[in-house]
C-alpha positions as CSV (number, residue, x, y, z in Angstrom):
1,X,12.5,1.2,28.9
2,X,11.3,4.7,27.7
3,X,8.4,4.6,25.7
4,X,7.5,7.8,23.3
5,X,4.6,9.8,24.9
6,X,4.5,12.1,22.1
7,X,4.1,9.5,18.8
8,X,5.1,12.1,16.8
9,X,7.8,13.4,18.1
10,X,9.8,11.2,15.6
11,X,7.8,13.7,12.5
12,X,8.3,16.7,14.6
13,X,11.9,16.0,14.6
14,X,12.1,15.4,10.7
15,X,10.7,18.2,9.9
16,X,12.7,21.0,11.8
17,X,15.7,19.5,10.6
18,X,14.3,18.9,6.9
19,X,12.6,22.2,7.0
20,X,14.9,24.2,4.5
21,X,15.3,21.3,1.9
22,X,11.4,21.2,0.9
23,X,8.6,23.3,0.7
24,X,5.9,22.8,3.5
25,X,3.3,24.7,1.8
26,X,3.1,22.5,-1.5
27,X,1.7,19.2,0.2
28,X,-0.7,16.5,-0.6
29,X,-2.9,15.5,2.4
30,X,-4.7,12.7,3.0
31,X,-6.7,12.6,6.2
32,X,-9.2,9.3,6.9
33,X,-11.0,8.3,10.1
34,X,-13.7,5.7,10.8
35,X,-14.9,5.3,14.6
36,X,-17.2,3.0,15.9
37,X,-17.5,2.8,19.5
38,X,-14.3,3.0,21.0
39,X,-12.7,1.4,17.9
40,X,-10.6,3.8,16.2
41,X,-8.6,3.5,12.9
42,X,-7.5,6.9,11.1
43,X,-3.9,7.9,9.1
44,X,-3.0,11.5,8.2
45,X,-0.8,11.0,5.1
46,X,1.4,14.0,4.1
47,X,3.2,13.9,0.8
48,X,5.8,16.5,-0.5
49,X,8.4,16.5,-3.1
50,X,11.9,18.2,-3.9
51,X,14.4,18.6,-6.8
52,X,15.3,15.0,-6.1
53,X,12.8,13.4,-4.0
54,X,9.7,12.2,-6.1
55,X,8.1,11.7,-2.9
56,X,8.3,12.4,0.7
57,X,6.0,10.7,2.7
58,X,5.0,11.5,6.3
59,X,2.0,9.0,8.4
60,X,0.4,9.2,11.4
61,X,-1.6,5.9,12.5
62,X,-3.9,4.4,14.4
63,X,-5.6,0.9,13.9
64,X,-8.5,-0.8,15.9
65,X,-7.0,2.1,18.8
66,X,-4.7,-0.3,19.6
67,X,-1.7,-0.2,17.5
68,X,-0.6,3.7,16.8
69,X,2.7,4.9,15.5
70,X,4.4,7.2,12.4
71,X,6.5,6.5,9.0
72,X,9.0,8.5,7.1
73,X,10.1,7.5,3.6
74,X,11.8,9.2,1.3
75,X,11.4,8.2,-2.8
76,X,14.4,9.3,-4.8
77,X,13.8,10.7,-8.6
78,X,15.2,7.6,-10.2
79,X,18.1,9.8,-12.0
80,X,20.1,10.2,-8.8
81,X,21.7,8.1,-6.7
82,X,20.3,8.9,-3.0
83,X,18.7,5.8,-0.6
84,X,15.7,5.7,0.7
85,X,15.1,7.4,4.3
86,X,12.7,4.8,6.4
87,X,11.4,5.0,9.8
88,X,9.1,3.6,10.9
89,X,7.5,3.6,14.9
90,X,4.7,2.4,16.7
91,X,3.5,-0.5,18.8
92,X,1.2,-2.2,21.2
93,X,1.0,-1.3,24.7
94,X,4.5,-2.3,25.7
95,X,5.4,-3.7,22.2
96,X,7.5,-1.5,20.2
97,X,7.4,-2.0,16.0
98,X,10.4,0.2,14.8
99,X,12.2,-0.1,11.6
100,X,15.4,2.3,10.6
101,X,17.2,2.0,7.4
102,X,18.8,3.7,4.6
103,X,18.2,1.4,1.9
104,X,20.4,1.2,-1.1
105,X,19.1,1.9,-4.4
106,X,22.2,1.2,-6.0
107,X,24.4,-2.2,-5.3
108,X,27.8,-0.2,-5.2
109,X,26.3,2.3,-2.2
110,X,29.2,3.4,0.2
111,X,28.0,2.8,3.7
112,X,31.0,4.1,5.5
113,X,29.9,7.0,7.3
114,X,26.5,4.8,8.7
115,X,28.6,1.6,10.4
116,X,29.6,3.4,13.3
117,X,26.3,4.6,14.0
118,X,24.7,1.3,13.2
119,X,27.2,-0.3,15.9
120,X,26.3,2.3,18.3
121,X,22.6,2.5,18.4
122,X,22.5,-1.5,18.1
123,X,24.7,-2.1,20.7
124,X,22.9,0.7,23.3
125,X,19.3,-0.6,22.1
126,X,20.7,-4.1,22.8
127,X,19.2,-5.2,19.4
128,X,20.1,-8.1,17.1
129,X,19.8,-8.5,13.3
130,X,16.4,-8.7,11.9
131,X,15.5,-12.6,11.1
132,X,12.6,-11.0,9.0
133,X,13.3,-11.9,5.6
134,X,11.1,-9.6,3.7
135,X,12.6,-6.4,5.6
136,X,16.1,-8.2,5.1
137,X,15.3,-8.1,1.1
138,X,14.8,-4.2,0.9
139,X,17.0,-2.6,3.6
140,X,20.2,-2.6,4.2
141,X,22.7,-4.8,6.7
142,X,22.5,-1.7,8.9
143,X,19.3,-2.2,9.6
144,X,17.6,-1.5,13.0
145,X,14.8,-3.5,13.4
146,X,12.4,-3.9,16.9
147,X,9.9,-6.6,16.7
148,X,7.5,-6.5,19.3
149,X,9.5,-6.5,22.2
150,X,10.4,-3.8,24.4
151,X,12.8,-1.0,23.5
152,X,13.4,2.2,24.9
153,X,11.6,4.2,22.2
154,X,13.0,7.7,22.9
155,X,16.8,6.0,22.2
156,X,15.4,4.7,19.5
157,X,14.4,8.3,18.0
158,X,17.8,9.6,18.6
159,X,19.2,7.0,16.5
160,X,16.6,8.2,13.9
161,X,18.6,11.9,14.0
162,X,21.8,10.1,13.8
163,X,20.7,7.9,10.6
164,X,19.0,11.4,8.9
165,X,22.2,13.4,9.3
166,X,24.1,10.6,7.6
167,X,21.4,10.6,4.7
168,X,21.4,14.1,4.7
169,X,24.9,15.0,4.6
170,X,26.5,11.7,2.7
171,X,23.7,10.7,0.6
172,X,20.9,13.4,-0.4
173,X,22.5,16.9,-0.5
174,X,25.2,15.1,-2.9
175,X,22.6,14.0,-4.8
176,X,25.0,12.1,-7.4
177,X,23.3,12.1,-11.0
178,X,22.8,9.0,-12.4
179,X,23.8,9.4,-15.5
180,X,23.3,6.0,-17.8
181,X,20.6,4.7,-19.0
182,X,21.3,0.9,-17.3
183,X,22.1,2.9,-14.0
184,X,19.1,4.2,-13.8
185,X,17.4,1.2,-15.0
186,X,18.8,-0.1,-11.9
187,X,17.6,2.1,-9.6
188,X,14.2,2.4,-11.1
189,X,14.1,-1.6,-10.2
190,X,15.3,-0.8,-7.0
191,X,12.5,1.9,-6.2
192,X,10.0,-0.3,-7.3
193,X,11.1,-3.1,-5.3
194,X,11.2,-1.4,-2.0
195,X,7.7,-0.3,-2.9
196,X,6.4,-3.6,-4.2
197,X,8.0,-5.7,-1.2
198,X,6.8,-3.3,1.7
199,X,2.5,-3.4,0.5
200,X,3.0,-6.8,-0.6
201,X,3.8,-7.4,3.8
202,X,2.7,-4.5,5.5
203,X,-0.9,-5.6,6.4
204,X,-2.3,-2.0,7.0
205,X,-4.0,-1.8,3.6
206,X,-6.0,-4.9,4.1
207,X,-6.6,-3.3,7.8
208,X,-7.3,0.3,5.9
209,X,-9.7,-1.2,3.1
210,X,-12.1,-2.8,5.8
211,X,-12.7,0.1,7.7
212,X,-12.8,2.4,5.2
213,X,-13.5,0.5,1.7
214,X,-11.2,0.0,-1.1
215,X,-11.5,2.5,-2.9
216,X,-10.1,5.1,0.1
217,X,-7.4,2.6,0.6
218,X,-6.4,2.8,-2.8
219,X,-6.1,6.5,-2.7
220,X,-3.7,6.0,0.5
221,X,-1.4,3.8,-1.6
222,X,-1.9,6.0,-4.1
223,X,-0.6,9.2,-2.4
224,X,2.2,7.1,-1.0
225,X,3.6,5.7,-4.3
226,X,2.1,6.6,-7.2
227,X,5.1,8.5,-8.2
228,X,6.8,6.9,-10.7
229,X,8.2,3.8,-10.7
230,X,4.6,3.7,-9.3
231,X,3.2,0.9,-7.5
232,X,-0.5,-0.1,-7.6
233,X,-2.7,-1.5,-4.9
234,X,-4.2,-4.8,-5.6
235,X,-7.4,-5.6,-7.7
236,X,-8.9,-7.8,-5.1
237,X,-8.2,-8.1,-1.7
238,X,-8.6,-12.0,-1.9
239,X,-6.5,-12.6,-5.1
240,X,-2.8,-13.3,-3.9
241,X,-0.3,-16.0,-4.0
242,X,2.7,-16.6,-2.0
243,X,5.0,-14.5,-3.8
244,X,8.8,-15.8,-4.6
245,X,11.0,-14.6,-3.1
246,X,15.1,-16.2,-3.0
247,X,16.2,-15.7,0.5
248,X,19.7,-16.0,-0.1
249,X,20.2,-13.1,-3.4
250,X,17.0,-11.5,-2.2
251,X,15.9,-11.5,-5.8
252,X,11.4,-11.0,-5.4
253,X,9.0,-11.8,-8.1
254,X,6.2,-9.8,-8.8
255,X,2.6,-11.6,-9.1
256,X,2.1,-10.9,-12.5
257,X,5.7,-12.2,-13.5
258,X,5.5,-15.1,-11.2
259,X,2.1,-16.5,-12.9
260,X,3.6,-16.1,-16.0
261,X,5.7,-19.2,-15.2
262,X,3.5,-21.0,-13.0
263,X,1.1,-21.0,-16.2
264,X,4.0,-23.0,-17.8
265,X,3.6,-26.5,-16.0
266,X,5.1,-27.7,-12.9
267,X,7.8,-29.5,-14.7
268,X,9.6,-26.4,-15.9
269,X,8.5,-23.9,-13.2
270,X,11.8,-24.4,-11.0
271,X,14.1,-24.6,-13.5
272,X,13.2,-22.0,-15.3
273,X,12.5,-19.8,-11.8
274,X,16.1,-20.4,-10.9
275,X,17.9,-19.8,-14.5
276,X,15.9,-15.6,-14.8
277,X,16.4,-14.7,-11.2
278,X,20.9,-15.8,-11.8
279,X,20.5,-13.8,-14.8
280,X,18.2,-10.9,-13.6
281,X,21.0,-10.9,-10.5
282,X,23.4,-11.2,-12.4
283,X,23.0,-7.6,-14.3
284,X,21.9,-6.1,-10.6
285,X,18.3,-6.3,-10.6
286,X,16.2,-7.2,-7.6
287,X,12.5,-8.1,-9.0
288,X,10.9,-9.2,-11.6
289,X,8.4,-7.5,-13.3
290,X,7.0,-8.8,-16.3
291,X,9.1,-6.5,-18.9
292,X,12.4,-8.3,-17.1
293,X,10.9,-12.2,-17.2
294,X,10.4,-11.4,-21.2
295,X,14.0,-10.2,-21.8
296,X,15.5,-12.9,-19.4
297,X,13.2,-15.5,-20.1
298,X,14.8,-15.8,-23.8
299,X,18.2,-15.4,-23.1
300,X,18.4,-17.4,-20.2
């Protein structure tokens, strides 16, 4: 296996071939360390936007000096229809943590051009289907997805080229308007999702508020997707609940929404639970907030 002895080679990468379709020089930067020892956790956060980007958003990591790798995400401006670029590579010692996906911010997205490349890559990385069910609800089925195991991490780069081009040339320089108001209801929901479901699991803001305090974590979150639909880090650190989440429609709750009915009594909770998420699916939504559970919760 070939492991990646230049972390951000997978950045370097994205940047020469996204270098004429933004402008480097208008950034946000966001640049944290805390050492203590030999104990090491920093990011470097770069954030940019385009005509229809809200947000691009490039990291560098390390936590504990043990776990180092880099993330690419792309946020679309809610009124056109381009997925969501996300990479994501790293690991420990000989444990790779990758993640590759253009994730669909519309239900109807033509995945044509990405299957062979999916098929390709997976079949040469020798990887199966991601059994993570929180990845499964925000991604796509082309997903490529390394859990700590071994994986040769330079192939796994190249198949990060091969999923950008398709982006770039299928998905984001068409940039198809979404012209209706429900349409881009829909993918407003959608953004917000992917945003909501990946800090709800992705433990580096807990690991990011103990070395460095809340409030610079916040910021990081901040800088990352504060962008409208914007996502807000948590109150309290301590003050969560096993979200709901329906593993077969994918359909998420959002804490706010879910307490709403857990307030109501045990007796009710599951049937009301299943009756909003078949008629929030049912109109192409993916998470409740609390503005859907009021407009579903009487019609349902």
């Amino acid at each position: 296996m070939t492991r990646l002895t230049n972390m951000c080679k997978p950045i370097d990468l994205f940047r020469e071939k996204f270098a004429a379709e933004f402008d480097a020089a208008d950034r946000m930067v966001y640049d944290v360390n805390r050492q203590v020892g030999d104990d090491e956790t920093f990011l470097r956060l770069e954030a940019y936007a385009t005509p229809t980007l809200a947000r691009l958003v490039i990291e560098e990591y390390m936590v504990h000096t043990k776990m180092h790798g880099t993330v690419i995400t792309t946020y679309p401006k809610v009124d056109n229809e381009i997925p969501i670029f996300f990479c994501q590579i790293g690991g420990v010692g000989d444990r790779s943590i990758a993640v590759l996906d253009i994730s669909p911010t519309t239900a109807d997205l033509d995945y044509t051009p990405l299957i062979p490349v999916y098929e390709k890559y997976r079949e040469l990385l020798g990887l199966k289907p991601s059994s993570t069910a929180w990845l499964q609800a925000i991604c796509s089925p082309y997903l490529l997805h390394c859990n700590y195991a071994e994986m040769d991490e330079e192939l796994f780069v190249e198949a990060m080229v091969a999923y950008y081009d398709v982006w770039l040339e299928h998905y984001y320089r068409p940039a198809v308007p979404a012209t209706s108001p429900d349409r881009i209801e829909r993918i407003t929901n959608a953004v917000y999702k992917f945003k909501f479901q990946l800090h709800h699991h992705d433990p580096a803001y807990g690991f990011f508020a103990k070395a460095w305090g809340k409030p610079a974590a916040d910021a990081f979150v901040d800088l990352e997707c504060g962008d409208y639909p914007a996502f807000l880090p948590p109150k309290d650190l301590d003050d969560k609940i096993r979200l709901w989440h329906n593993e077969i429609s994918h359909v998420l709750w959002t804490e706010e929404a879910q307490r709403t009915v857990m307030a109501g009594g045990e007796a009710e909770q599951d049937e009301r639970r299943s009756r909003v998420e078949a008629a929030v699916l049912a109109d192409g939504f993916g998470i409740i907030t609390p503005d859907l559970l009021a407009r579903y919760a009487s019609t349902s």
